[in-house]
C-alpha positions as CSV (number, residue, x, y, z in Angstrom):
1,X,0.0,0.0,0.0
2,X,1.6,3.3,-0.8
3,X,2.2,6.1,1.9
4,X,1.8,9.9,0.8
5,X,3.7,11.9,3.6
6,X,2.1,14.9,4.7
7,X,4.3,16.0,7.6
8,X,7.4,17.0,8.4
9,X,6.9,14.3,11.3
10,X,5.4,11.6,9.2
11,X,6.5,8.2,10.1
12,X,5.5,5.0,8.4
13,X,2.8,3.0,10.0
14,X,4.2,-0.4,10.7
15,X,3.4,-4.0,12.5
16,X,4.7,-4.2,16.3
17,X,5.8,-7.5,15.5
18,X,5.0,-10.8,13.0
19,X,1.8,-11.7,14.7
20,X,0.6,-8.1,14.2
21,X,-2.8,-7.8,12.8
22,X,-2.8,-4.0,12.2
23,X,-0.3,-1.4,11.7
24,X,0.2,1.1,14.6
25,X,0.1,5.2,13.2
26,X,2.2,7.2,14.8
27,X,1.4,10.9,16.0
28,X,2.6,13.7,14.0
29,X,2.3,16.1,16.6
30,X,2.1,16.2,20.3
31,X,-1.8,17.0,21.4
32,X,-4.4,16.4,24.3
33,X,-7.9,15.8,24.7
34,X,-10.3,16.2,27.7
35,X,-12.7,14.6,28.9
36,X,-15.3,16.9,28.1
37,X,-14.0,17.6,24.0
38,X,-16.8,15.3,22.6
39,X,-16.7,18.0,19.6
40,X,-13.3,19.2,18.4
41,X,-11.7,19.7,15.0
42,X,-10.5,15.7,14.0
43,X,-7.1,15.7,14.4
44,X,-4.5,15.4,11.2
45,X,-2.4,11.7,11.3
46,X,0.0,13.4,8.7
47,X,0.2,10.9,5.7
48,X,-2.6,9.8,2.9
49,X,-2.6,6.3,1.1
50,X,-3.2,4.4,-1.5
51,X,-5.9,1.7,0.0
52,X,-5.5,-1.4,-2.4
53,X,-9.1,-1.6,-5.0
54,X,-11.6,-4.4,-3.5
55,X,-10.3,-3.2,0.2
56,X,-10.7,-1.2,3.1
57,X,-8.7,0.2,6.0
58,X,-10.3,0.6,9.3
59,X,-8.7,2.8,12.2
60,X,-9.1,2.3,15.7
61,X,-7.8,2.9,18.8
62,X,-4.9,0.9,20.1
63,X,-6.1,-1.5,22.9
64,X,-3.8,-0.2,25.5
65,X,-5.0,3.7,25.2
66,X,-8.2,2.2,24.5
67,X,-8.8,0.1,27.7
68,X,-6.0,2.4,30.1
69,X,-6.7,5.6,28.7
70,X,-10.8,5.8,27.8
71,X,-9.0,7.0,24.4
72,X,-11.5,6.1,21.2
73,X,-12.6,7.6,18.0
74,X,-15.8,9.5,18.3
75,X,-17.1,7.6,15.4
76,X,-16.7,4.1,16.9
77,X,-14.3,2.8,13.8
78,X,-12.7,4.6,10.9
79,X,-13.6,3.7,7.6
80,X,-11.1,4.4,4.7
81,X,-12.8,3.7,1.2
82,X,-10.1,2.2,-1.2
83,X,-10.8,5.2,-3.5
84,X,-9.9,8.2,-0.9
85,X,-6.8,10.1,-1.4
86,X,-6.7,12.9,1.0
87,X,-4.7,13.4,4.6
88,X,-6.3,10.5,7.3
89,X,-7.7,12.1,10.3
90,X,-8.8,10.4,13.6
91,X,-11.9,12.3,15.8
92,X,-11.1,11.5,19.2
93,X,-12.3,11.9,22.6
94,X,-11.5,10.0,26.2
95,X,-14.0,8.9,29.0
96,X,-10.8,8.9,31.5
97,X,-11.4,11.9,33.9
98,X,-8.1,13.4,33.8
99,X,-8.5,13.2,29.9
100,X,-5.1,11.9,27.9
101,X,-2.5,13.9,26.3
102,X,0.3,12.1,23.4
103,X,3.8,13.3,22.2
104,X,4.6,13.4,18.8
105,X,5.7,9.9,17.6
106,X,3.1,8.2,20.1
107,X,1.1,4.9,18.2
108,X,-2.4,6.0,19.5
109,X,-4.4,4.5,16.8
110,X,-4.0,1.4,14.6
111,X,-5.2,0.3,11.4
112,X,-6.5,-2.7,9.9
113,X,-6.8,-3.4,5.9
114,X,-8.7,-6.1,4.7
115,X,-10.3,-7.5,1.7
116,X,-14.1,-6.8,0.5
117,X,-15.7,-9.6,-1.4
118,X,-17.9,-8.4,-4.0
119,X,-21.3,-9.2,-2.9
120,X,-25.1,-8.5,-4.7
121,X,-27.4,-7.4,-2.9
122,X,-31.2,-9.3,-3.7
123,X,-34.4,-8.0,-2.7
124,X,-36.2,-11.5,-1.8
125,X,-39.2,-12.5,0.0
126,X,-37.9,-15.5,2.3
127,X,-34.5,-15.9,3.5
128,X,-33.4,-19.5,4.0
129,X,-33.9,-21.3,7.6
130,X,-31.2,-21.6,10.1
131,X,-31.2,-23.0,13.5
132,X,-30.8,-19.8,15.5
133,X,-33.5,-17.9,13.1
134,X,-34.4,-14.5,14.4
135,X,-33.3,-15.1,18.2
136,X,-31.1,-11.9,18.7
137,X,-29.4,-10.0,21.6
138,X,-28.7,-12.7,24.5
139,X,-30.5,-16.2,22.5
140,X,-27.4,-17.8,23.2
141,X,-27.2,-17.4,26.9
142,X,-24.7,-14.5,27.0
């Protein structure tokens, strides 16, 4: 996938180790959030990209600022469409009271970039049976 640097202080998003699943993106510049900034300006990540056709790349906080920090993305997930080209940007916000603050060069976020299969879509008037059928939230005892 091909990395556009936008800053000065762009660095490469990269896998932690083998086993990663998603690459870590680093900070471009040092910044803080509160605990009350449910609505501030998303914040620039400092590179675009090239998302492969037939994929998608989906941002989301790292699981240590995530379960330490309260640190997550406004938006739940971020969804980068294979055909957007301009700068990434990440809207976040913290439920830890003493809000969070990151230096430049900090992996806050991660991203993951996985296939689509191209699927059709049919208006029908049955769907086939299963055994759980309809049974939703909780029908399997959880």
């Amino acid at each position: 996938m091909k990395i556009k640097a936008l800053h000065e202080n762009c660095r490469m998003p990269q896998l932690a180790t083998d086993g990663s699943a998603a690459f870590d993106l680093f900070m471009p510049v040092a910044g803080e959030i509160g605990p009350s900034d449910k609505y501030q300006k998303p914040i620039p990540l400092g590179f675009s990209a090239a998302i492969p056709p037939a994929h998608v790349a989906l941002v989301m906080p790292r699981s240590g600022v995530g379960s330490k920090h309260g640190v997550e993305l406004r938006n739940t997930v971020g969804v980068i469409d294979s055909d957007y080209r301009g700068e990434w940007f990440a809207a976040l916000q913290t439920s830890h009271p003493d809000g969070y603050r990151w230096e430049a060069g900090d992996r806050l976020l991660q991203v993951f970039v996985l296939p689509l299969p191209k699927i059709q879509l049919m208006l029908v008037e049955q769907l086939d049976e299963t055994e759980r059928g309809a049974g939703g939230f909780g029908h399997t005892g959880a």
